[in-house]
C-alpha positions in Angstrom: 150.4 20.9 226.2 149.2 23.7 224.2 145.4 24.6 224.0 143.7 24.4 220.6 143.5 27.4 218.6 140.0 28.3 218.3 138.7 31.8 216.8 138.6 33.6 220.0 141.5 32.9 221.3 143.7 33.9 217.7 141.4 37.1 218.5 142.4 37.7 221.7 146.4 37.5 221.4 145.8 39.5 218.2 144.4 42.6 220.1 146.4 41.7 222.8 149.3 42.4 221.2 148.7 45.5 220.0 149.8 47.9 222.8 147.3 50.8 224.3 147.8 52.0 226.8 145.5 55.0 228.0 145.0 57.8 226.3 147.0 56.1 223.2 144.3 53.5 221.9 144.5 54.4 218.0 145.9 51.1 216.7 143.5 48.6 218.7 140.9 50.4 217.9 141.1 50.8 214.4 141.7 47.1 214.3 138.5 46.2 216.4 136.6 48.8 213.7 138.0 46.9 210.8 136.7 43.7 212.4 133.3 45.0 212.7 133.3 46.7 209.4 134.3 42.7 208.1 131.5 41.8 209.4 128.8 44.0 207.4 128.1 45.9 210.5 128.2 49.9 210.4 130.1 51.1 213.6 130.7 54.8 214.9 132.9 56.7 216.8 132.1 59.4 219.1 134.5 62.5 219.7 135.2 61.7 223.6 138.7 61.4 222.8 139.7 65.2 222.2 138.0 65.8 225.4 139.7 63.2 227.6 143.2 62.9 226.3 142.5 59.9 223.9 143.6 59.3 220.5 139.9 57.7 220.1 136.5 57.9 220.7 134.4 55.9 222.1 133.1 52.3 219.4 129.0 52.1 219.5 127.4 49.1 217.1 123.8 48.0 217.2 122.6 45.1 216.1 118.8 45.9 216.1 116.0 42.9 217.2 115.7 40.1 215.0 112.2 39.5 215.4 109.2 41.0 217.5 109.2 39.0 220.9 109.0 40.4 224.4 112.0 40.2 225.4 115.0 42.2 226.9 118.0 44.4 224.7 120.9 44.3 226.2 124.5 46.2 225.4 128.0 44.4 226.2 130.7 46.9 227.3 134.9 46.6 227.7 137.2 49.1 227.4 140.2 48.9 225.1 143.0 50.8 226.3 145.5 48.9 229.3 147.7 50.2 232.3 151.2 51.0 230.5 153.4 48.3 229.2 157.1 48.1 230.3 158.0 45.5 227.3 156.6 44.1 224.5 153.4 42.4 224.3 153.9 38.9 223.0 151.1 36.6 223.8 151.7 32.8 224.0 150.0 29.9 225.3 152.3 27.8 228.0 150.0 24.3 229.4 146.6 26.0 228.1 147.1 29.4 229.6 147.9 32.4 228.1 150.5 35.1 229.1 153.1 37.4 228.0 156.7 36.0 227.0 157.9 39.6 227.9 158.1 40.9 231.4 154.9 43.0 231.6 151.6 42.9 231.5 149.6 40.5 229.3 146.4 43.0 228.6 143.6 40.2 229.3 142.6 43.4 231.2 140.2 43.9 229.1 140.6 43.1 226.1 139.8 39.5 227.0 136.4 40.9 227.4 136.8 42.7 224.1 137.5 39.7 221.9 134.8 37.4 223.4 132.1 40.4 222.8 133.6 40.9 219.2 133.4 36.9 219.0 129.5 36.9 220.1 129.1 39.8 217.6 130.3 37.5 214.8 128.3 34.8 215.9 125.1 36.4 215.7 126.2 38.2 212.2 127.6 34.9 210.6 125.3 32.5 212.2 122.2 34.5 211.8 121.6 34.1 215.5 118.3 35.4 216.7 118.4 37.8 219.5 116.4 40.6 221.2 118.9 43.5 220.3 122.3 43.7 221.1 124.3 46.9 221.7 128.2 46.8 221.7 130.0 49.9 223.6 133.8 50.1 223.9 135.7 52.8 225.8 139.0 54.5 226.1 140.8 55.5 229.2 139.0 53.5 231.6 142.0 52.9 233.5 142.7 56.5 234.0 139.2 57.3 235.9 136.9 56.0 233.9 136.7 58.8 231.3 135.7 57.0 228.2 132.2 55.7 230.0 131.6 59.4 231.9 131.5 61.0 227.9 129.4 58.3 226.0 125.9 59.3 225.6 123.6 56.7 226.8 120.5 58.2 225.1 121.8 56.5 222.1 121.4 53.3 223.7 118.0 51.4 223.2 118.9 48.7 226.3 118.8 49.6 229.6 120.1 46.2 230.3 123.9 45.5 230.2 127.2 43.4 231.4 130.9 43.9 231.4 133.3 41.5 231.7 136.2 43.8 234.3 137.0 41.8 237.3 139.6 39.4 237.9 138.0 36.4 239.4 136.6 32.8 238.6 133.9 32.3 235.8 130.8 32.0 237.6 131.6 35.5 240.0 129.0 37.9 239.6 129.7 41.7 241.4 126.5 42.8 243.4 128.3 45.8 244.7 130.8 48.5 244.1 132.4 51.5 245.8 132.4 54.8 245.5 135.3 56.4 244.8 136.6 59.9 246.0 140.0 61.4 244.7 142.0 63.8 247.7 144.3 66.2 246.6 146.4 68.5 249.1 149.2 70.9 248.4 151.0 71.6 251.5 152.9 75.2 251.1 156.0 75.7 253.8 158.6 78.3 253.3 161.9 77.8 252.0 165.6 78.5 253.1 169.0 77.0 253.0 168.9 73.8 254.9 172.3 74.4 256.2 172.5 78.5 256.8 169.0 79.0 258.2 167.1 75.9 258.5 165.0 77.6 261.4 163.6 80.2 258.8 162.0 77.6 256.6 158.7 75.2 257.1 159.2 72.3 255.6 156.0 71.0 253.6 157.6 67.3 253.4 157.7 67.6 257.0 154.0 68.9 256.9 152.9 65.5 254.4 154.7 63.4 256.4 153.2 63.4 260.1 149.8 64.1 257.6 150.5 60.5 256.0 151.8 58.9 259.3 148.4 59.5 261.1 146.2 59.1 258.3 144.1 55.3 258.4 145.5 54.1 255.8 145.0 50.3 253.9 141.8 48.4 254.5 140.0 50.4 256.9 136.7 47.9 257.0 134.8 45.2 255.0 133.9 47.5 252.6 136.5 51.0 252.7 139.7 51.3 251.9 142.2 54.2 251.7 145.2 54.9 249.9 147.9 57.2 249.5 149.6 56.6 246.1 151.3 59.7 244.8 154.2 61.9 246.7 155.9 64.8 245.4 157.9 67.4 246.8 161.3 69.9 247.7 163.8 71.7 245.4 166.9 70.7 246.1 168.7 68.7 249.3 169.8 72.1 250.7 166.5 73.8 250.4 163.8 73.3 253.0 161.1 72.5 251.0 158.4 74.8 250.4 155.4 73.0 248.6 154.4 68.9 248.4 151.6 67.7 246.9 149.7 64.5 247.9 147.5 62.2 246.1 145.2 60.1 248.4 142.0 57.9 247.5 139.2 56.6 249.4 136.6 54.1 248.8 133.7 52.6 250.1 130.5 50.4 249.4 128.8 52.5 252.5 128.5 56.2 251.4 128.7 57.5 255.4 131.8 55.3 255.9 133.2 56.7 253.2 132.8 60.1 254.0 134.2 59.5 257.6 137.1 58.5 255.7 137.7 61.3 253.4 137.4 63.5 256.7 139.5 61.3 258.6 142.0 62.0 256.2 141.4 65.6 255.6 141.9 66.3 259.5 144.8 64.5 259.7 146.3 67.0 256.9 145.1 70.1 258.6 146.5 69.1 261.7 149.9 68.2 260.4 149.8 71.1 258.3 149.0 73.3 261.4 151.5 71.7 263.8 154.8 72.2 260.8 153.1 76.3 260.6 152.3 75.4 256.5 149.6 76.1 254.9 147.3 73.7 252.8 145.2 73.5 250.0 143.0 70.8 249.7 140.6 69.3 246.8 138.2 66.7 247.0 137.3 65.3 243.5 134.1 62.5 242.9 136.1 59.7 240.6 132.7 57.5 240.3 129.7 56.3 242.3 128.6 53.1 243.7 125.9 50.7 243.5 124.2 48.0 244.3 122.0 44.6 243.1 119.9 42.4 245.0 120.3 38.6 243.5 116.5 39.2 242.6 117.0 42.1 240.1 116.4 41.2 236.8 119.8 42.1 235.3 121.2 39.7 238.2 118.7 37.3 237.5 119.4 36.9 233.4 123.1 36.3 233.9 122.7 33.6 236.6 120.4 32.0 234.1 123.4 32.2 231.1 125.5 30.6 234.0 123.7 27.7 234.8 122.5 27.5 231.0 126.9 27.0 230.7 126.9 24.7 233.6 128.3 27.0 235.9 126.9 27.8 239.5 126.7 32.0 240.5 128.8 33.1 243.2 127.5 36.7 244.4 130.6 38.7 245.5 130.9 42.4 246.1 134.1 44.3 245.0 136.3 47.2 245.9 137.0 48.5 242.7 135.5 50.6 239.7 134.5 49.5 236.3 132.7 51.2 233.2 129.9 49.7 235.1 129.5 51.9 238.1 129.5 55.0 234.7 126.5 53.0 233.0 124.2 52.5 236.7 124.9 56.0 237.8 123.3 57.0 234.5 120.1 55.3 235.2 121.0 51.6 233.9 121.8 48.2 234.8 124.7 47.1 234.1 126.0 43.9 236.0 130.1 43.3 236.2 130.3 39.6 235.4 134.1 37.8 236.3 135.9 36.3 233.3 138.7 34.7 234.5 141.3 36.9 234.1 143.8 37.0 237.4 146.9 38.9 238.4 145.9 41.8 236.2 147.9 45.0 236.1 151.4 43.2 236.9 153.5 41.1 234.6 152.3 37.5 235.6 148.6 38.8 234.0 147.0 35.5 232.8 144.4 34.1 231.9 143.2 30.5 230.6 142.4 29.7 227.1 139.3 27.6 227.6 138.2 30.3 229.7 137.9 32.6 226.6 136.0 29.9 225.0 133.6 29.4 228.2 133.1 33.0 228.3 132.0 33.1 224.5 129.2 30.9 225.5 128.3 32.4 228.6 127.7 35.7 226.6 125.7 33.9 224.3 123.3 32.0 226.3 122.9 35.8 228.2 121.8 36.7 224.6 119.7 33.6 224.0 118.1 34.0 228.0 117.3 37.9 226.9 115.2 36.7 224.2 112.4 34.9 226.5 110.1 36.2 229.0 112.6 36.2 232.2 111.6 33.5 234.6 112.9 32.9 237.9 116.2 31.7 238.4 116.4 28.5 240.8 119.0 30.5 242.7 117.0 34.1 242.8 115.7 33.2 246.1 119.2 32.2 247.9 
């Protein structure tokens, strides 16, 4: 049985449709401008994208205070661009959820988020809504390290308050914590010589990478780290010993001293391979993001638990092990809570996501709006 068409959902599969993948965002965003633009509203564009590899900047909008009241601006943020597609993006709705008809991703990462933001934005435009100040921010290459977030300049932001919509999980999930990421680069240098001449006059650097990788801990390491080796390249030819590899590694954590145990853990085991395979190695550690954390009694926690139960939905408090534009916007100095949307399977070709879940998220975004009007009061959950 299909799911009604409502206005959300013919946004979503429109933007969905429009591939972006990182760094090549042009088309989706100049359709999310022209939306705005439809809407009377004045947006900009910032000039990140020659600095990051993007073919856009990052999207600012404001929609200044209605009235005078006491209470509390807040800014919405998503990113626009998607991990590549293999196939066309074709969005259909099969028994009231959406996915692709093509084998690939279905892009509900995020632009899921992005339509129900540009939905509340029209709401509060066409409806005359009355609101306490709402900021909209949307960002390129997020998938690719976060880039868009780390070049927007938060000055021009008037809230310190704000939510993103960028983890797959049930409606009703709120993310209390995230990790810290840390990027490890090594570059393993052997010597080369014909494999089958003089194969005792090279060093193999594979060799070296290999018994690195072998004793590295690897996987989930704990509750809250996790390690990774994802990228692998090496040798010349299949008679050359191979001189040089290179090996991409990540580690993350929630606790910043297990996470550094980690990244040492990892950067011994290359030194020692290295040493035993007589290579040498270069090695590079490089800060992808930081961490944070919320207590349930934070008032940033505390405003979206009150939109929940405003929509009839209970929060859950979880903790995640990825990154999000969010963990940009709190290193910065602001709040910015990662609320769950119901997106699932994201990043792989069975990416869904449920119609009426678009539709619950537009009014769980605008009761956050309507709760950040009032003087906050406590939550009947802030104390569990």
């Amino acid at each position: 049985m299909a799911a009604t068409a409502t206005p959300v959902l013919d946004l979503f599969r429109d933007l969905a449709a429009i591939p972006s993948p990182s760094g090549r965002e042009r088309a989706v965003a100049d359709r999310t401008l022209e939306f705005l633009r439809d809407l009377g509203l004045e947006p900009t564009e910032d000039d990140a994208g020659a600095r990051i590899g993007s073919d856009m900047g990052n999207i600012y909008v404001a929609l200044p205070p209605t009235d005078g009241g006491d209470g509390t601006p807040i800014f919405l943020n998503a990113h626009l661009d998607t991990v590549p597609p293999t196939a066309p993006i074709d969005p259909e709705v099969r028994n009231g959820v959406v996915v692709n008809r093509h084998d690939t991703i279905l892009g509900a990462d995020n632009k899921a988020a992005v339509a129900v933001m540009l939905a509340a934005v029209a709401d509060l435009v066409r409806g005359d809504r009355p609101h306490a100040g709402v900021e909209l921010v949307l960002t390129p290459m997020e998938e690719v390290g976060l880039r868009g977030a780390k070049e927007f300049d938060t000055s021009r932001l008037r809230a310190r308050v704000g939510y993103c919509y960028d983890h797959a999980a049930p409606i009703g999930n709120i993310v209390l914590a995230a990790p810290t990421q840390r990027t490890v680069r090594f570059r393993f240098i052997g010597r080369a010589a014909h494999a089958g001449i003089a194969p005792e006059d090279g060093r193999s650097a594979i060799v070296a990478a290999a018994r690195a990788i072998a004793d590295m801990p690897l996987g989930r390491i704990d509750a809250e780290t996790t390690a990774n080796v994802g990228i692998v390249k090496g040798g010349i030819a299949g008679n050359i010993v191979p001189p040089e590899c290179l090996v991409e590694a990540e580690a993350r954590s929630r606790n910043p001293g297990r996470l550094r145990e980690q990244v040492q853990a990892m950067l011994d085991a290359a030194t020692f391979a290295a040493n035993l395979a007589e290579c040498e190695l270069e090695s590079r550690i490089e800060p992808e993001y930081e961490g944070y954390r919320f207590a349930r009694s934070d008032p940033a926690v505390r405003l979206a638990a009150r939109a929940l139960e405003a929509c009839g939905r209970e929060p859950v408090y979880i903790e995640s092990g990825g990154g999000a534009d969010a963990n940009v916007w709190n290193a910065g100095g602001l709040e910015c809570v990662n609320l769950c949307n119901g997106m699932a399977e994201i990043h792989t070709a069975s990416e869904h996501i449920a119609a009426s879940d678009l539709d619950v998220m537009l009014d769980v975004t605008l009761a956050l709006i309507d709760a950040a009007r009032n003087p906050l009061q406590p939550s009947t959950i802030a104390s569990a």
